[in-house]
N, C-alpha and C positions, 0 to 999 in steps of 0.2 A: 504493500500500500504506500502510494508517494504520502511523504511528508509535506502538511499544510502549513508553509511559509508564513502564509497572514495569520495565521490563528497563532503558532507559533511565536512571532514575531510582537504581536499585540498582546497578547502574555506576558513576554517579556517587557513589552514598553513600559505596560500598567505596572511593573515591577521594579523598571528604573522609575518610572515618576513616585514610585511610594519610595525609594533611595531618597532622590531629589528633594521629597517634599521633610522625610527625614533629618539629611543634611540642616538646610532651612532652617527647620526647630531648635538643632543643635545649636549654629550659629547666633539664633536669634537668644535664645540662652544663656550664653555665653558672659561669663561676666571676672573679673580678676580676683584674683586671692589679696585677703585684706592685711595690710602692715600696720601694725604697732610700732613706730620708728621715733624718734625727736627729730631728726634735720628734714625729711619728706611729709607728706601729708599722710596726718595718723587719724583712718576711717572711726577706728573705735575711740578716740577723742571727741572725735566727734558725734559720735553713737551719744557719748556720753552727756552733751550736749543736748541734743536730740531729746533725752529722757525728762533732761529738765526741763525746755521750753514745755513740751505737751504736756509734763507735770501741773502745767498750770492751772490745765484743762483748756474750754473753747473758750477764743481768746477776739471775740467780735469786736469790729470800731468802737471802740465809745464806753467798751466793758472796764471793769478796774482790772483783771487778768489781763488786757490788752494795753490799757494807754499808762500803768502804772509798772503790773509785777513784769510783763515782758518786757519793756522799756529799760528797767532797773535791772531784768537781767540781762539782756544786754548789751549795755553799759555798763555795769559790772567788769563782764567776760573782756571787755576790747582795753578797760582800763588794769587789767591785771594783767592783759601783756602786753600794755605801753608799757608797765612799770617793772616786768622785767625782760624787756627785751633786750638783745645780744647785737641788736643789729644796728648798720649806719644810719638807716633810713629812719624818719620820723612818723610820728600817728598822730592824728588831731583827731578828736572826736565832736558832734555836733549832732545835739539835739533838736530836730523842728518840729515846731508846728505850725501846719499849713491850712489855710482857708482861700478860697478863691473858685471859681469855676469854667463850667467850659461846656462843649457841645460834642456829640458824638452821632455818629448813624452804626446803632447798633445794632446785628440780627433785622437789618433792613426795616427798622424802628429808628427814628430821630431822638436822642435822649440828652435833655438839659440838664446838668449838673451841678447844685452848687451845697459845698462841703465846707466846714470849718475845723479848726480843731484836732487835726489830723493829725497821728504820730509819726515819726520817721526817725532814725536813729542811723546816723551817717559817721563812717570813721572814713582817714583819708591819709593814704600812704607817700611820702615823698619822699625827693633826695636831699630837697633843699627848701624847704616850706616859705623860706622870707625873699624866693626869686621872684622880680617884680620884672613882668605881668608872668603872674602864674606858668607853668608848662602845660602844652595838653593834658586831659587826664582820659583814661577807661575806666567807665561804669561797669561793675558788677550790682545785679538786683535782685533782691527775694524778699519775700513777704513774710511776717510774723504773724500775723491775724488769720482767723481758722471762720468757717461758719457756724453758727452757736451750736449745731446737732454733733460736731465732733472735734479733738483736740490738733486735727490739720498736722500730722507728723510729714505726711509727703507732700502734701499742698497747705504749708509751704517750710514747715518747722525745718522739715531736715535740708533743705538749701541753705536757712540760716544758717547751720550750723556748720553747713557745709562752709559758709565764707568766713566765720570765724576762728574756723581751721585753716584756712587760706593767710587772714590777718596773722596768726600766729606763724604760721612757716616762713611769711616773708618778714614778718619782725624779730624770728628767732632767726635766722640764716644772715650768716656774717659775709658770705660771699657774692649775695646780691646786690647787683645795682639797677639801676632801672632809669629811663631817659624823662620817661612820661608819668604824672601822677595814677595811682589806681585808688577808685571813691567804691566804699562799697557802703550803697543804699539797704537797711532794713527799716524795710516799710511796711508800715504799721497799716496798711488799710486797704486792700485789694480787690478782694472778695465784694465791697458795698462799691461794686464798678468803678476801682481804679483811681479815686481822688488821690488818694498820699502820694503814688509815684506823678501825678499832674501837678501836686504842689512842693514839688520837688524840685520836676526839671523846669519848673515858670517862675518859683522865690526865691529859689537855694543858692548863694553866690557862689559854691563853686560851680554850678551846673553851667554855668555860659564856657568851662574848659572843655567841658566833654565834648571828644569828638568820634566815640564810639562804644559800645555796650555789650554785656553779656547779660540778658534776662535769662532766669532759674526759676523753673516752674517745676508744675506736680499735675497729672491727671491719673496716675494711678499710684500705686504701693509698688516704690524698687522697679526692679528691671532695670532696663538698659536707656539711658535717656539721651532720646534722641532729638539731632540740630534739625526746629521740621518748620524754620522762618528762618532768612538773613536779608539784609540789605536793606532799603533798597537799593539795587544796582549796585555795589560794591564787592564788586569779585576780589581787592585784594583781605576782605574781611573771612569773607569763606576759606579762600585760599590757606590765611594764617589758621583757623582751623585743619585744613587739611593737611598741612606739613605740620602742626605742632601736636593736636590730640593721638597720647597713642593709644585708643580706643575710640576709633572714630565710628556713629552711627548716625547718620544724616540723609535725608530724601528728600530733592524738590516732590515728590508726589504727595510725600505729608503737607511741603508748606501749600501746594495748591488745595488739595482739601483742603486744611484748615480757612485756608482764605476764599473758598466758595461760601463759607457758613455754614455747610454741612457738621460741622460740630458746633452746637449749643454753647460756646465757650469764649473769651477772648482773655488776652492777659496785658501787661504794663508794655512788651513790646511795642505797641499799638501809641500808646502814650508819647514813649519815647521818640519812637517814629511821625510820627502825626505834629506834637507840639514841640518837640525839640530839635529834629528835620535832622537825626542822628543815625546814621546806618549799625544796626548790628545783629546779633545771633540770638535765637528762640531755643531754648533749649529743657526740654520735660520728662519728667517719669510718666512711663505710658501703662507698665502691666499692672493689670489689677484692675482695673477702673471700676469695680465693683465697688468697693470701700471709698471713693470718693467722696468727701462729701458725707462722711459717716460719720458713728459712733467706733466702726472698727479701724478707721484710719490713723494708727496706732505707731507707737515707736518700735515696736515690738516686730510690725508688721514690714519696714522696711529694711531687708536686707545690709549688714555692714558689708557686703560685698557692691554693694549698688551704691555704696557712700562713696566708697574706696575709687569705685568706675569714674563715678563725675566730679570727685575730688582732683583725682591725674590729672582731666580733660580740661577742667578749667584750670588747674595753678601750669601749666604746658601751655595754654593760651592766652592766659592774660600778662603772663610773665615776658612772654614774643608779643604782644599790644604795646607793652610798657618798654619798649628796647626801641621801637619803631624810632626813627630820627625824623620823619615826616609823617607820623599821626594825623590825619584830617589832610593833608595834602594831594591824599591819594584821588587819580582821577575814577569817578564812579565808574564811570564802563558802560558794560553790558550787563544785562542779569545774566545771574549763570544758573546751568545744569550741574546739578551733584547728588552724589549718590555714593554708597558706603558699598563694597564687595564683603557680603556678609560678616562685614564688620571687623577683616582684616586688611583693608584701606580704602583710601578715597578715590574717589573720579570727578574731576570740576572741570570743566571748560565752559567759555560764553559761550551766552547764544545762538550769535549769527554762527559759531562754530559748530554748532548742535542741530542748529535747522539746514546747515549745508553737509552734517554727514548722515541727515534722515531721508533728504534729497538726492544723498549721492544712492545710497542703498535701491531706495525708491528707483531710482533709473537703470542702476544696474540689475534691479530684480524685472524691472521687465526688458529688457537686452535681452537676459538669459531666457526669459518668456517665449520672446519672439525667436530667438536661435534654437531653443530647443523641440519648438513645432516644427522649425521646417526644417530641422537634423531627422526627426524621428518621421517627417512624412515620408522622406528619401528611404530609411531604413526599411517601412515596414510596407512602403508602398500605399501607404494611404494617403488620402488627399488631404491636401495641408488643410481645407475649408471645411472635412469632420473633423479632422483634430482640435480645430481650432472651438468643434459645436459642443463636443467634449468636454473640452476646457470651461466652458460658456456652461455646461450643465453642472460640472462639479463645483465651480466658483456660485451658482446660484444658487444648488443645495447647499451650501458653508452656511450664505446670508441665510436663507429657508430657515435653516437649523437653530440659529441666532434666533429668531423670531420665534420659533416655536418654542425652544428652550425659556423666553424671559416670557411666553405668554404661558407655560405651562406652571411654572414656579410661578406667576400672579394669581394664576388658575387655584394651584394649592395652597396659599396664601389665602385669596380672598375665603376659601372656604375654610379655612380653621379660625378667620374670623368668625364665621358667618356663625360656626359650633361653638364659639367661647375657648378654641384652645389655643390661642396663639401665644406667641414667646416662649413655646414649648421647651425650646433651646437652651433657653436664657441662660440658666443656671449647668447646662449640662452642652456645650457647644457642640460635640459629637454627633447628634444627633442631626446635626443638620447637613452633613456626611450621605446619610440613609434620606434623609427628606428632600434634600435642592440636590446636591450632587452625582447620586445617584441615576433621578430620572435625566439628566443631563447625560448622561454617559448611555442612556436605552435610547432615548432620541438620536444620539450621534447614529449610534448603529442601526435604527430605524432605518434613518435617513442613506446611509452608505447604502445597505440592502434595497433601496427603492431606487439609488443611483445604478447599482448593481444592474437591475431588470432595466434599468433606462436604456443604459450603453449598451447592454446583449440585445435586447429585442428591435430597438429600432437603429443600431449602427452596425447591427451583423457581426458586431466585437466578436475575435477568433482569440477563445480561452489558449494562449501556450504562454511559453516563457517571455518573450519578447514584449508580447500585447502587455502581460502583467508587469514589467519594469517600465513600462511604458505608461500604463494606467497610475502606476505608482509615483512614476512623475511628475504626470497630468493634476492629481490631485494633490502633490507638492506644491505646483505654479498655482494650484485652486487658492490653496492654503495662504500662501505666496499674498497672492490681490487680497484676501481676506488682510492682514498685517498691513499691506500698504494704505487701505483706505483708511485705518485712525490714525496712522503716522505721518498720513497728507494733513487731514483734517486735524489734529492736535497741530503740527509747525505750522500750518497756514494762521491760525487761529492764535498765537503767538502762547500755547503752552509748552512749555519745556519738558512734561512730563512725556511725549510722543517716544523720548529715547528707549522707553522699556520694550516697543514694537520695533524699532529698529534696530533692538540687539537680536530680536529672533527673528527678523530679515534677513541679520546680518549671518544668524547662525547657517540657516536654509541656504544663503551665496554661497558662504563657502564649500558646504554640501555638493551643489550642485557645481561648482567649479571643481571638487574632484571627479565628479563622475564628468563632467568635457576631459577632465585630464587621463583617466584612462583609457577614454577610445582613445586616444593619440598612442597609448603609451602599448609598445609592441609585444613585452614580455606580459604583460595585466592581459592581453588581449588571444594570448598563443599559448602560453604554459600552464596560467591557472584557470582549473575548469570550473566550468558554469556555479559548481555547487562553492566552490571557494568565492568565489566572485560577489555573489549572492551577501554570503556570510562575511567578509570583509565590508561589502556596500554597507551593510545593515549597520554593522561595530561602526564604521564611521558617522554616519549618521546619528546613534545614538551621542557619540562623543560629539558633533556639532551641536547637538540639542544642550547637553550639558550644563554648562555656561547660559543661556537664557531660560531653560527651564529650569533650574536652581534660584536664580532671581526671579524670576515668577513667583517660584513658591513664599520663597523670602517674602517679596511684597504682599503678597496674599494675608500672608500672616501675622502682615504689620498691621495692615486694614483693617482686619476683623479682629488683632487684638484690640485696637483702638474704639472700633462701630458694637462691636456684641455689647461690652457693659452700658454703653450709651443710649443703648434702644429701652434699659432702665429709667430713665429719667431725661427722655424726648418729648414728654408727653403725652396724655389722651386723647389727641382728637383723629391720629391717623395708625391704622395698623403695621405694626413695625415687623410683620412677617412681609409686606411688600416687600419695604426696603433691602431686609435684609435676605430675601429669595431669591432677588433680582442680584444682587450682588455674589453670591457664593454661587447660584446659576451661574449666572458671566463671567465669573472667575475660573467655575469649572470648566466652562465653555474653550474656555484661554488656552486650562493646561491641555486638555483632549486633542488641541489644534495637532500637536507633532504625535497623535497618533492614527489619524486619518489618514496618511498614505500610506500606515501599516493595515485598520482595517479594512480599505478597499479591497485589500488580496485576500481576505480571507472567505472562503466557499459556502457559499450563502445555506447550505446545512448547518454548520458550527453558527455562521450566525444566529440565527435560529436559538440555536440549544444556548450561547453566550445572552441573546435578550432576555431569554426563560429563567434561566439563573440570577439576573443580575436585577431582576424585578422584584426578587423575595424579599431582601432587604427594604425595599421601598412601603411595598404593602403590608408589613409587618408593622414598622415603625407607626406608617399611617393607620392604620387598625390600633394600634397601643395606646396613641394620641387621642383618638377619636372616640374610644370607649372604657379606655381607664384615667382618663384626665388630661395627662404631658401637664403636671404641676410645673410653674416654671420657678421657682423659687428654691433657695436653699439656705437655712438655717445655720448650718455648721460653722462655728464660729472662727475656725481656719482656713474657710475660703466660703466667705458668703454671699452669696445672689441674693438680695433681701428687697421685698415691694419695697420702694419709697413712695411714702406719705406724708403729707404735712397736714398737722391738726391743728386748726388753731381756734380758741376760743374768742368770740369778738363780741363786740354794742354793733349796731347798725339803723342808721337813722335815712330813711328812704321817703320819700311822698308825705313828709310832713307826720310819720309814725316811725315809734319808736323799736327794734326786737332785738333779742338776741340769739346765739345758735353758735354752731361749731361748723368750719369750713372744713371741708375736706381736702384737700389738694391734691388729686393723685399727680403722679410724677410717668407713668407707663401706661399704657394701652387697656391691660388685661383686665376686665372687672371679674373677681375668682369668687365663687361662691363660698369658700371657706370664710372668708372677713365676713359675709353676712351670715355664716353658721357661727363664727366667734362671738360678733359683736351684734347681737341683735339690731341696737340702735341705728349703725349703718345700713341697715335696711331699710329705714324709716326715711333714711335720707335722700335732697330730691337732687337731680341732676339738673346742673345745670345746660338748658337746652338752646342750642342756635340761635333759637325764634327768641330766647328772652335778650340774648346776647345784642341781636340787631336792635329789638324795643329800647334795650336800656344800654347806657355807656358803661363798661364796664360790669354789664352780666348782671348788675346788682347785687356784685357781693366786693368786697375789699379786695380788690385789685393785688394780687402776690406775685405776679409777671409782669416780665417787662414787653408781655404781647397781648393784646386783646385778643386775638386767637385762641390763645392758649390757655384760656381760661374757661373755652369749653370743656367738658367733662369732669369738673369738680361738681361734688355735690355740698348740698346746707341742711345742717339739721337746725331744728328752732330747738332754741334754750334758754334758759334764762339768762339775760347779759351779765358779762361777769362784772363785776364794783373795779372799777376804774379811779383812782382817785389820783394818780401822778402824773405830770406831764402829759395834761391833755391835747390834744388837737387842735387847736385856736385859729381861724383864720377871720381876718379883717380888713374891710375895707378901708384905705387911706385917704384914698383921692377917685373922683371921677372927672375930668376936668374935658370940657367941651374944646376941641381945637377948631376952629374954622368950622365949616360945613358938614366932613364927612373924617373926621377925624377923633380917636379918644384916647385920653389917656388915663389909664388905670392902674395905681398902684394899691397891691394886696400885701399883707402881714402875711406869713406861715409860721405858725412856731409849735412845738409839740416834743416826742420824744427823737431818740437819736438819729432813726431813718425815717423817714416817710416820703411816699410816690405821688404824686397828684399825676392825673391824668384827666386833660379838660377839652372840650373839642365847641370851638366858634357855629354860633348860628348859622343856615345858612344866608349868603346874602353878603356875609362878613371875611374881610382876609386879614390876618394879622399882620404885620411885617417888622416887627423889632418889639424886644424884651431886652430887660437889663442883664439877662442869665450869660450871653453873652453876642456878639456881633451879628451872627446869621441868626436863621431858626430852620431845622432838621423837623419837618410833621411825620408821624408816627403813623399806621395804616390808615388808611378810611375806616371811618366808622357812617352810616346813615348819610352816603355823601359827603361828609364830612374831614378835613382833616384834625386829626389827633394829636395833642403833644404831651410827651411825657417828663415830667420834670420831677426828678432826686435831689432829696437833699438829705444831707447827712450833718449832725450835729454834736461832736465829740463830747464837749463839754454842757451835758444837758443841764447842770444844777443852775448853769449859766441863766437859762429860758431865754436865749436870744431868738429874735425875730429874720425870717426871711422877707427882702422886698423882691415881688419880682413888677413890673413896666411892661403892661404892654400897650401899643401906642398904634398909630394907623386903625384901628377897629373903625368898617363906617358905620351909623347908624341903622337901626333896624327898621326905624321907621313903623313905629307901631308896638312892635312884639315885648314884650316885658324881660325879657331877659337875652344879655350877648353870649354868654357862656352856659357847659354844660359842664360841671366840673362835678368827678367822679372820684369815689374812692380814696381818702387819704390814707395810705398803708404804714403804721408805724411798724418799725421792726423791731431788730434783736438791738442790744444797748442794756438800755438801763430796763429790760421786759423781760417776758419770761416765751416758750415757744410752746405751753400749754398749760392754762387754767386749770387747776384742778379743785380750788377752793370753793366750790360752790359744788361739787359734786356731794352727795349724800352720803352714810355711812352706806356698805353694801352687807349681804349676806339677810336677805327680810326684808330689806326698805328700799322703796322707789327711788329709781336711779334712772338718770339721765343718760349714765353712758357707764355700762357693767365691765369692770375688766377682770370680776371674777371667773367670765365664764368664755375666755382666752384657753383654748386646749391646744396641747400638742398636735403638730401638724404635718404627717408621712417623717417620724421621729424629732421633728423642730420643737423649739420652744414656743414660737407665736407667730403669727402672718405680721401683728402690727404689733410691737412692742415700745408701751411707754413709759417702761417700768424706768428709764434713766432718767426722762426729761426731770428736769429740776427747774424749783425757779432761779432765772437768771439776775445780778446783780442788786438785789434788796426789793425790787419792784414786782409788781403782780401779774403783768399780761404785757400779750403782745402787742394787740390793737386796741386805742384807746380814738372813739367815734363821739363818746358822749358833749364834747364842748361844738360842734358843728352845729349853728343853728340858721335857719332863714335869714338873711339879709331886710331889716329894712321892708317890713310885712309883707304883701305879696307883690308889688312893683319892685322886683331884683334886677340889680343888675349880673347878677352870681346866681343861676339855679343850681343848690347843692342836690346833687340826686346823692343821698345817702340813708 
């Protein structure tokens, strides 16, 4: 019996790409052994560090843990090694605090900002501190401030500590010298959108030195922290990255995601860049992303190996920043292309260098296209005009296949919406393996097998040897135009990330430039028979595949380590099994590519018997989902997938009546029946629906996003409102003053607790055109026609009860209507409040109760779906949202309708 090549062959492939995908893992892993030294950077120094910031607990703007104990320590730590340091250089230390504001267009929302009282705690390294006018300097940045639900060890504690191990090495080290000063910013106030680093680089006198930055971020626990922002345009910043980190992990593909907005995220880079017109490097912990933003994002939980990683990486690069003899001199350039080879070194070149070798590929892959139809018409005697319909049929099934594959995973998706079980995954990513990848890999083969019957029946295709290395080719060149058309369209389109497709164009050239080279070659063509020939093509092949399906997998990995925890806390209004089907679909879609000219060869029996097998998996998994739940959560306190929810107890003053009630905030898609088997009263509770959403600004409930969007799917229980008595809400009118015609000017009071959101949207009829918040104005979605604006303010020193003004001016008359504004929602946050009332709750066990957490049971062996057994109250104060001082304006001729 002849032995079945393509069956054979595609066996083997699917066996290198589990190598490949292997490898990948491996690399992505990867991380150094950690040193206890005094002259180099000492990780577990910094561990040590680490334990006592989060010791603090959560360390929000405006909390005494934040603007007092973290502040002191510190400044503590930076002045016990000015005082005994070994080294030449000098340390200044400098405390600010900053107030001032600014504008942003955030998550495709306009957002006014104005903050006061902000901490920051800046030391500053030189060689000669009394050189007048200053030398350049390099910013290093990280945040000390946590959000109140958890003690912030990797977003953003352990950077801190991280640079205070830095301060210390380069103040203990006798043989550094350094050209340029190094300023390392901890900044006290991040997480309430980025005020302390804006009043940093707009008040801080040394901030007009800096002429380049290393921001130090966190979105997961440990791992490998990857460079995923630089520049703008400043290739010689990457560059000094790429020769000095000796653990370099870096992707423009990360910095383009990021900067579509496809992650719900932004960090100080943005600040720096934007208001201080400063080029530099992004640089964050990624694995984990579950604990984000938790109660388990712990000191415990980051790796001293992953200290040790981005310890090296940055004191190697800001040490070559601070050498530089022309700092800021450098011309911007190009933007570059960079990328990390599984994270034992770098690749950077511009642009115009990236777009003209995606170009060149691009041409030369079809040269070989067009030489290789009319080499193999000659050979086999077929007319070059079927080869070419051939080629035209397998390049159509490639796209076909594409489309059926992203419509069949939407397909699966829409329907475990449709059943209650999506985010099956969440907690268990495997699974999506058997669910999206899977049928990706049955369609492939579908789809061959119906190419199969294409070619035979109506091209008279003559099955021998010849036709099948011929077919194998055909569907190489198919494969071929598949690759070129997103690496036209990415370079056309000026993204840089196109290079990943023209490494496996580029693999495919080479490929097929040996097989031109052995027809030529007379001993390949005379000595070795068919069956060597064969088995040699195949080994080469696989070794050109190599190298771009190894970065494939790599990048795969990075994706969905970054996107799986994040479909956690994207919120409720859209199903995140689209997203994420479509994505591991088209990923698998990717890797499959280099094995379609193996299974074209395979004898449409075995296909057959290969679709029949390769279907059990799929229909198992979706039978287990579908009738025993796919819980998507996980309890276990060592690696948690846990729903996010935010509960917050609030007053609510709406339509001239008064209530109160508990919001519910989900953070995820999935509504699980367990939370209404735990918590009865969530049952009770209503959702918030579309149709209220359009009626009323802001849902009619306390606005907790910074999207009107995204505040469908939370629901409101009514309850009794909880006794507010601190730091109420106050807003007041100052001024209304007539200008001319068609002109007003109005100035308002805000004062309350430490955060609060207004969100207000103009008449229609009306256009705003300037506010005192600052120069332009960024409007927020529509709302009712309407444009929206959202404006923060944060208030550090609340005992203070300082007052916000804000101006707004150009409003023209309404001519009739009783009110120019619709203002929504004032959200006080965390500060001086707590993030759940509990004090009004009844005793339980007998007596009526509001909200039972007696009767919380374990869940497929967890402790709880929603646990609030930690929340504590925050800072001496009682609540979070304080509504009760909002009253009418000025009886019912307002010029202010509060809808609250």
């Amino acid at each position: 019996m002849k032995l079945d090549l393509g069956s054979v062959w595609s066996l083997l492939g699917l066996g290198f790409l589990g190598i490949c995908w292997a490898l990948a893992s491996y690399f992505n892993s990867l991380l150094p052994e950690p040193r206890n030294q005094e002259t180099g950077f000492n990780a577990f120094a910094a561990q040590s560090v680490l334990r006592d910031l989060t010791g603090l607990g959560p360390r929000p703007a405006g909390s005494y843990a934040n603007r007092v104990l973290a502040v002191n320590l510190i400044r503590s730590q930076l002045e016990l090694i000015r005082d005994s340091s070994r080294s030449n250089l000098d340390l200044e230390i400098s405390v600010q605090n900053a107030s001032g504001s600014f504008q942003i267009d955030i998550f495709q929302n306009g957002l006014a900002h104005h903050y006061s009282d902000v901490m920051n705690v800046v030391a500053k390294i030189s060689s000669s501190p009394s050189t007048v006018p200053a030398p350049p300097a390099v910013l290093v940045n990280a945040h000390f401030d946590s959000v109140p639900q958890g003690p912030g060890a990797s977003d953003d504690a352990a950077n801190c500590a991280v640079m205070l191990e830095l301060v210390r090495v380069l103040m203990n080290s006798e043989n550094i010298n350094i050209t340029n000063d190094l300023i390392f910013l901890f900044n006290g106030a991040e997480e309430s959108i980025l005020p302390a680093s804006h009043g940093f680089i707009t008040t801080h006198p040394w901030a007009p030195t800096i002429k380049a930055f290393v921001n130090l971020e966190g979105a997961g626990a440990g791992g490998r922290a990857l460079l995923f922002q630089s520049g703008p345009a400043n290739p010689w910043l990457v560059n000094t990255y790429i020769s000095q980190a000796p653990h370099p992990f870096a992707s423009v593909i990360g910095e383009e995601i990021f900067q579509s907005g496809l992650i719900p995220s932004d960090t100080d880079f943005r600040i720096f860049r934007d208001f201080g017109d400063i080029p530099g490097l992004d640089i964050a912990y990624i694995k984990d992303g579950y604990v984000y933003h938790t109660e388990h994002d712990d000191a415990e939980r980051v790796p001293v190996e992953s200290i040790q990683r981005v310890g090296d990486n940055i004191l190697a690069v800001v040490l070559a920043l601070a050498g530089l003899t022309d700092l800021g001199s450098e011309e911007t350039g190009s933007k570059v292309v960079f990328f990390d080879m599984f994270g034992l070194f770098m690749v950077a070149y511009p642009q115009w260098a990236g777009s003209l070798l995606n170009i060149s590929c691009i041409l030369v892959s079809c040269i070989l296209i067009i030489r290789d139809i009319c080499s193999c018409a000659k050979k086999t005697d077929q007319p070059a005009a079927s080869l070419r319909k051939i080629l035209l049929i397998l390049a159509t099934s490639n796209i076909i296949l594409l489309l059926l594959v992203l419509g069949f995973s939407t397909l699966i998706a829409a329907l475990l919406g449709f059943a209650g079980k999506s985010m099956s995954w969440y907690g268990k990513p495997w699974i999506l393996v058997p669910l999206y990848s899977v049928p990706t890999l049955l369609l492939s083969i579908l789809v061959v097998y119906m190419v199969q019957y294409i070619v035979s029946r109506f091209m008279q295709y003559i099955e021998d040897t010849k036709n099948d290395t011929m077919l194998r080719m055909i569907m190489l060149h198919a494969v071929q135009i598949f690759y070129i058309l997103p690496s036209l369209v990415l370079t056309c389109a000026g993204y840089r990330s196109g290079f990943i497709f023209s490494m496996s164009l580029l693999g495919n050239v080479i490929y097929l430039l040996y097989l031109q080279g052995t027809r030529s070659n007379r001993f390949f063509r005379t000595k070795l028979s068919p069956a060597y020939k064969e088995w040699i093509g195949f080994s080469i092949y696989i070794l050109t595949q190599f190298v771009p399906l190894t970065m494939w997998c790599y990048m795969v990995q990075l994706v969905f380590t970054i996107f799986i925890p994040i479909m956690g806390r994207r919120g409720a209004s859209s199903n995140p099994d689209i997203f994420i089907g479509l994505a591991v679909s088209g990923s698998t879609y990717l890797l499959v590519q280099f094995l379609l000219p193996l299974l074209v060869l395979m004898k449409r029996t075995y296909l057959k018997i290969f679709l029949g097998l390769s279907s059990l998996p799929f229909i198992i998994i979706l039978l287990v989902i579908l009738i025993q739940g796919g819980f998507p959560y996980s309890g276990d306190t060592s690696s948690p997938a846990q729903k996010r929810m935010l509960v917050y107890h609030t007053r609510r003053y709406m339509n001239g009546s008064t209530d109160g009630g508990f919001l519910f905030a989900r953070s995820d898609y999935p509504e699980t029946l367990e939370l209404s088997s735990a918590v009865p009263e969530y049952r009770d509770s209503v959702e918030i629906s579309g149709d209220m959403c359009d009626r009323i600004l802001g849902c009619g409930i306390p606005v907790y996003k910074r999207s009107l969007e995204n505040l469908k799917g939370a629901r409101w229980l009514d309850s009794t409102p909880p006794n507010i008595t601190i730091n109420p809400v106050n807003v007041e009118l100052i001024s209304n003053i007539l200008q001319g015609n068609s002109t007003r000017n109005i100035t308002l009071s805000v004062s309350g607790p430490s955060w609060s959101l207004v969100v207000f949207a103009p008449k229609q009829g009306l256009k705003m055109t300037g506010w005192s918040i600052s120069e332009g104005i960024l409007p927020g979605a529509q709302w009712d026609n309407r444009d929206t604006f959202f404006l923060n303010f944060i208030q550090v020193q609340t005992t203070v009860g300082l007052g916000y003004f804000i101006r707004f001016i150009s409003l023209k008359p309404l001519y009739g209507q009783d009110t120019l504004l619709d203002l929504s929602r004032f959200k006080p946050l965390y500060g001086q409040d707590t993030l759940l009332d509990l004090s009004r709750f009844k005793p339980l066990y007998g007596q009526d109760t509001l909200l039972d957490l007696s009767r919380f049971k374990p869940l497929y062996g967890q402790d709880t779906l929603l646990d609030l057994s930690s929340l504590k109250p925050l800072y001496g104060q009682d609540t979070l949202l304080d509504l009760s001082r909002l009253k009418p304006l000025y009886g019912q001729d307002t010029l202010l309708d509060l809808l609250v």
